[in-house]
Backbone bond lengths (Angstrom), bond angles and torsions (degrees), N, CA, C in turn:
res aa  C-N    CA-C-N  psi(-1)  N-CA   C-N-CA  omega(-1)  CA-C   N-CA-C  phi
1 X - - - 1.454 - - 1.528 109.02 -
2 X 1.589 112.60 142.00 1.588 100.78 -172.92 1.444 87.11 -102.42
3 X 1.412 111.04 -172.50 1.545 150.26 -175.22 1.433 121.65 -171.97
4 X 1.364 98.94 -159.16 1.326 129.91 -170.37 1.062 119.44 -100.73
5 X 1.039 155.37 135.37 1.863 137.31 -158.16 1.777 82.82 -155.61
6 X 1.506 107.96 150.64 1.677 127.79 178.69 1.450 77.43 -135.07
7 X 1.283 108.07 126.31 1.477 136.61 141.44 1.453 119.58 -86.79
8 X 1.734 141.12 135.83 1.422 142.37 151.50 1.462 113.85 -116.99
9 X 1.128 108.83 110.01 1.738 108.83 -160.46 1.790 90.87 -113.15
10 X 1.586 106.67 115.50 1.707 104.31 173.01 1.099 109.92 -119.88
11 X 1.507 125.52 113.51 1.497 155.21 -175.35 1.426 124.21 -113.98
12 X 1.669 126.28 133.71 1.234 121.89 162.78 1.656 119.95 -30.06
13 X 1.226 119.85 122.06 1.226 116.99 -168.86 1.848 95.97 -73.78
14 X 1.259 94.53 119.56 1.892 92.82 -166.25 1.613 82.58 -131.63
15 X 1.592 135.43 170.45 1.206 163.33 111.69 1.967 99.81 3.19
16 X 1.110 79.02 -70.66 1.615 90.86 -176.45 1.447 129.46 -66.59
17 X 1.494 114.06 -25.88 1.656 123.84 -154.38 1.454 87.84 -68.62
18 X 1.499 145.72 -58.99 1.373 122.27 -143.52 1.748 98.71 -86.52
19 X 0.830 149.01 -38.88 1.326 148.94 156.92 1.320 117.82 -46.64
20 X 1.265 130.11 -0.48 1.422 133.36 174.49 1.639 96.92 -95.66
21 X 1.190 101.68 -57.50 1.999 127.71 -161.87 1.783 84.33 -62.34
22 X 1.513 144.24 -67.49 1.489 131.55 -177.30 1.757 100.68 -76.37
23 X 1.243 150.12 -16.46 1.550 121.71 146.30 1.190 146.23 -21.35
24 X 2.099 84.32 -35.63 2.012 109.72 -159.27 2.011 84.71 -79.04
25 X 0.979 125.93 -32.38 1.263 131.32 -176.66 1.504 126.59 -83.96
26 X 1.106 102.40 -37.29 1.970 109.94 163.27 1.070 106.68 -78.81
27 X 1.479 142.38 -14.98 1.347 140.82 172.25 1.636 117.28 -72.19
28 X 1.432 83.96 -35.83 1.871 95.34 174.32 1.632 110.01 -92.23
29 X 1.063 105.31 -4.85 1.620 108.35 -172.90 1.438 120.95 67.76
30 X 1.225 111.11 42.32 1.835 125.23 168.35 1.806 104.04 -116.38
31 X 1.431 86.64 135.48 1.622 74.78 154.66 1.607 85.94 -125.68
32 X 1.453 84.82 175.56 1.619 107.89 -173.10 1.332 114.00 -94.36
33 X 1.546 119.06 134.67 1.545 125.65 166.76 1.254 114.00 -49.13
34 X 1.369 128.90 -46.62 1.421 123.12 -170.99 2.020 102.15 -123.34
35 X 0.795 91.39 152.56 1.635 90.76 161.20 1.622 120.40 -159.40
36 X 1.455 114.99 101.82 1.734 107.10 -165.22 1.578 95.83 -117.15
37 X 1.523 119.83 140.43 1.674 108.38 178.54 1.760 93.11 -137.58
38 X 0.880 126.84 153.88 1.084 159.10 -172.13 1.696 138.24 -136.70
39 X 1.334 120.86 112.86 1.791 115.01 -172.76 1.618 97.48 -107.33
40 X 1.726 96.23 127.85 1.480 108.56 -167.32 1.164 107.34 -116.63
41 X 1.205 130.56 141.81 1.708 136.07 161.54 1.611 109.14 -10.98
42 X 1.214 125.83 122.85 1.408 163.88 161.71 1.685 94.67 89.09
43 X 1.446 111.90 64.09 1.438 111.53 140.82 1.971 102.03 73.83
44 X 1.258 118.89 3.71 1.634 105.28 161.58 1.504 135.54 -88.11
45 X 0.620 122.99 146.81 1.977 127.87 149.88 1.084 98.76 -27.67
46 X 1.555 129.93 -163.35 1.341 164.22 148.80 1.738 110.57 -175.79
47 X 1.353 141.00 75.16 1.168 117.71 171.08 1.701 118.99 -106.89
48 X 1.529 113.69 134.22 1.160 95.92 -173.36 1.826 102.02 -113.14
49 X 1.123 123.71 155.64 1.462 137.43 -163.13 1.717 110.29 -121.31
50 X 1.340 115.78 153.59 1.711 108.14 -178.15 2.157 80.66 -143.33
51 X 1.357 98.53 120.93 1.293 91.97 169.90 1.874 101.45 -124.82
52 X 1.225 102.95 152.37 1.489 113.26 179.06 1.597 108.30 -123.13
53 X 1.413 102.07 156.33 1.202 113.81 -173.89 1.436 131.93 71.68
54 X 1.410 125.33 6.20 1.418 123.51 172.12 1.220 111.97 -103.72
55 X 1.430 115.10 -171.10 1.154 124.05 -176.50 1.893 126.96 -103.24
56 X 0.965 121.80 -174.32 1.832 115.41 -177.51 1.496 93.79 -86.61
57 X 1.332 118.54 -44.98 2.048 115.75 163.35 1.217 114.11 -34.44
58 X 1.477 115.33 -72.36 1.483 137.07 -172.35 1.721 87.14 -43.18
59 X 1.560 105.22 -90.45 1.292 105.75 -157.89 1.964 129.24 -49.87
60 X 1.343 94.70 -3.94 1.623 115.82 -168.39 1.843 76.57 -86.58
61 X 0.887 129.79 -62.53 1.537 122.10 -159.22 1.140 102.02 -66.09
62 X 1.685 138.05 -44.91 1.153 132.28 -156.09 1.721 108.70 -83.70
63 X 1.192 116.35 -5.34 1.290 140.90 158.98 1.572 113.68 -60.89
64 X 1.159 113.26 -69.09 1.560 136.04 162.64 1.151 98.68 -41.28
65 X 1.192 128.45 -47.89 1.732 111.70 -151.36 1.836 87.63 -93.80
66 X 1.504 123.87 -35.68 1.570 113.11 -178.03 1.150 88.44 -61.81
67 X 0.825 146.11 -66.73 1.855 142.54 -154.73 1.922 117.06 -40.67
68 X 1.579 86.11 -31.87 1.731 79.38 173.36 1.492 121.86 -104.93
69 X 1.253 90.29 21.62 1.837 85.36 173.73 1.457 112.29 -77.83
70 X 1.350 117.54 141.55 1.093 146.48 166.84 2.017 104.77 -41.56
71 X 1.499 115.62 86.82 1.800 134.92 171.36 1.005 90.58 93.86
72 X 1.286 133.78 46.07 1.653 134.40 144.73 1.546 106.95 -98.06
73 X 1.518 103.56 121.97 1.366 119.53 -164.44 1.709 96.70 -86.60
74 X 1.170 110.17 -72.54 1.553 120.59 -178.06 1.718 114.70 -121.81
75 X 1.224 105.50 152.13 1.647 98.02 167.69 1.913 106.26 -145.75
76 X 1.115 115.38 116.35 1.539 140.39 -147.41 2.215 88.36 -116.18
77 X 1.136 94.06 138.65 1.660 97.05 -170.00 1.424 90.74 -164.55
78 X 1.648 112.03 145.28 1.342 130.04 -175.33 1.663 130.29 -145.72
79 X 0.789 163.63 71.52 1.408 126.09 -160.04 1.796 139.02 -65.10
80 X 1.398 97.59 137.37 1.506 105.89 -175.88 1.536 92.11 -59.19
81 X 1.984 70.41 155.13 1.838 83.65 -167.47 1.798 76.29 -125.53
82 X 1.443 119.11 144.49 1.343 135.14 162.86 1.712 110.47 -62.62
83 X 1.319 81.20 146.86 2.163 77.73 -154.56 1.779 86.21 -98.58
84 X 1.351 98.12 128.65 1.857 127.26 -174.65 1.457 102.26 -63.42
């Protein structure tokens, strides 16, 4: 069953980090519904992502694959829940 998946990807704020973190997604051939990033007090990233239409597989890997980029500190993933 697909959904809604929220990605929070927190990375050394580098030149490179936000163009690495949307690669992991043109590589799979998604782009993302939302995409907001942010540089926060002591030098990190913050980008958070809203993807639609995949799956808990899909999104379990694309998790995995942010996780090994090169100054990716943490990567935190959930699925949206439709608001009751």
């Amino acid at each position: 069953m697909s959904g809604t998946y929220c990605f929070s990807v927190h990375a050394q704020a580098t030149p490179s980090a936000l163009p690495r973190v949307l690669e992991v997604f043109a590589l799979m051939g998604h782009v993302p519904e939302r995409c907001h990033s942010q540089r926060v007090p002591g030098d990190e990233l913050v980008v958070d992502l809203q993807l639609a239409d995949v799956t808990a597989a899909e999104a379990a890997h694309l998790a995995k694959r942010l996780g090994r980029i090169v100054g990716v500190e943490s990567v935190l993933w959930s699925a949206k829940r439709a608001a009751a």
